[in-house]
C-alpha positions, 0 to 999 in steps of 0.5 A: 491546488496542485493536480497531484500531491509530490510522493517521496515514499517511493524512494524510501524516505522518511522526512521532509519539510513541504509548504501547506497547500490546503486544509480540511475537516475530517471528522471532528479532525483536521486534515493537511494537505501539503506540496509534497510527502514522504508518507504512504497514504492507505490506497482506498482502490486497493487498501492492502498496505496500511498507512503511514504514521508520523509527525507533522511539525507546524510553527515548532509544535509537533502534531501526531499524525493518526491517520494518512488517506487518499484523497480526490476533488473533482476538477471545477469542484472544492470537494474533497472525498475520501476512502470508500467515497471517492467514486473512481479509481486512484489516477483518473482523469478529471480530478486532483490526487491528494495525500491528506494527513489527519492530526488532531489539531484545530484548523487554526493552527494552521492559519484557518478559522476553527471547524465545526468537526463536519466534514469527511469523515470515515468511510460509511459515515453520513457526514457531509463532505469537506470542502477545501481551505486554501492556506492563506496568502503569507509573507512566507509559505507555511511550512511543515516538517513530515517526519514517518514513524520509520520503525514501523515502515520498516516493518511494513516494507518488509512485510510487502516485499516479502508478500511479493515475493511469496506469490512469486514462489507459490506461482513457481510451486504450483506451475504444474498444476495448470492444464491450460496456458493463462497469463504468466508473471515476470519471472514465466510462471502461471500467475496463480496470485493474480488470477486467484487473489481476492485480498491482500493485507500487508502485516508489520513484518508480514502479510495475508494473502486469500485466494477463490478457488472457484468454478472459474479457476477450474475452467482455466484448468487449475487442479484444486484436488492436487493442491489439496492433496498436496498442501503441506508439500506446497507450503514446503517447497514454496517456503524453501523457495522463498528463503533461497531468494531472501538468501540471494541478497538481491537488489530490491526497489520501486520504479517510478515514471515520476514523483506523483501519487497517481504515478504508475510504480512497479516493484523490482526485484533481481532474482537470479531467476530473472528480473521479477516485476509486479505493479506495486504502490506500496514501500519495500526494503532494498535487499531481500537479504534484509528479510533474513528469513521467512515462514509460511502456512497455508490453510484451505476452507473446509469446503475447499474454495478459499485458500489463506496464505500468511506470511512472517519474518520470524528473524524480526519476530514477526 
């Protein structure tokens, strides 16, 4: 069992053809463990970006991939825990990373005894956990071909890149709002996205950002009443900002140390503004000119403690 399953998502691709390393039920599914992939598994640390759907294509037969989840065996162990279950954050110390793709397909196809259907099943539910199957030793590996439904990629890379792009403008537009020095982003801005930001959801062709404006807030010395005041200036002047950058056509990619789902990646992006990172594991285009153009709303709670950023690319639709 490999200390980390291989990832080529990071570099943008959609295919490739990997050995099978180990299989496991989850739910009344199967779920395939391969060498390497080039699907994005959904993050159960931060699940902001959806998973990657697909094909995976044993012995000429092409199973749907219907789902795509992390998952992680502790080391001197054989079980496998997913989502919610899994007690450590993704890349700790002590235990295998894995990128488990789920087909509705018997264990048999894949060289294994048929299951029962117990095994990992989703999160909350009190199934027992799954315990690894290792593929059978063969004249020659079984091999699988991993094809990523590639329209809907497209649409949730765009949709993270514009997201990051969007908390960079907002950090901008609201920078004068702070009293106090905090912790600034790439391009020297007060990071109002990291420090406020309770959720994030990567939509296809867009995302949803919420934000606490809470007490804590205020103490670092952040004027919640200007923003309210403001709002439809803020949500102006932060779209228009967004839109010159999308107008730039700058170079967008991820940084990687190395092909592995526990890798430490980092988004890229070279605005004329400077050089804008943000520690990212998610896919994105490769221009910001790609975006075409974008919109955004920003609605406040009633009670003025949350504020929800929705993100769209009306130039795909979105």
């Amino acid at each position: 069992m490999p200390n980390t399953t291989l990832v080529t998502y990071p570099a943008g691709e959609v295919g490739g053809t990997s050995e099978v390393v180990a299989v496991i039920p989850v739910g009344d599914r199967t779920g395939v463990i391969t060498t390497r992939t080039p699907f994005h598994p959904l993050d159960h640390t931060w699940p902001d970006q959806p998973a990657d759907l697909g094909t995976l294509t044993a012995g000429g037969v092409r199973h749907t991939v219907l789902d795509c989840v992390t998952g992680a065996v502790e080391e001197g162990t054989s079980t496998v825990l997913i989502g919610d279950d899994i007690p450590v954050r993704r890349g700790s110390e002590g235990w295998h990373w894995l990128v488990v793709h789920v087909v509705d397909a018997d264990a048999s196809v894949f060289g294994l005894p048929s299951h029962s259907g117990h095994g990992v099943a989703p999160a909350a539910s009190s199934e027992p956990a799954a315990h690894l199957e290792a593929v059978p030793a063969q004249p020659e590996a079984l091999s699988v071909h991993l094809e990523v439904d590639a329209v809907r990629r497209l649409a949730l890379s765009a949709g993270h890149t514009v997201c990051h792009l969007m908390a960079l403008a907002l950090n901008e537009t609201l920078a004068d709002l702070w009293s106090k020095e905090v912790r600034t982003d790439s391009l020297g801005h007060p990071d109002f996205d990291q420090i406020a930001i309770t959720s994030s959801r990567i939509l296809p062709y867009g995302s949803r950002d919420d934000y606490r404006l809470g007490k804590s807030l205020r103490k670092k010395g952040f004027a919640m009443s200007s923003l309210a005041d403001d709002l439809p200036g803020i949500a102006t002047r932060t779209e228009d900002r967004l839109n010159q950058w999308i107008a730039e056509g700058a170079e967008v990619r991820v940084e990687a140390s190395e092909p592995t789902l526990t890798a430490r990646r980092t988004w890229y992006c070279g605005l004329t503004a400077g050089e804008a990172r943000i520690p990212c594991g998610g896919t994105h285009v490769t221009n910001t000119a790609d975006l075409k153009t974008a919109k955004i709303s920003l609605d406040l709670s009633p009670d003025g403690t949350a504020l929800t950023v929705v993100t769209s690319l009306p130039g795909f639709g979105g």
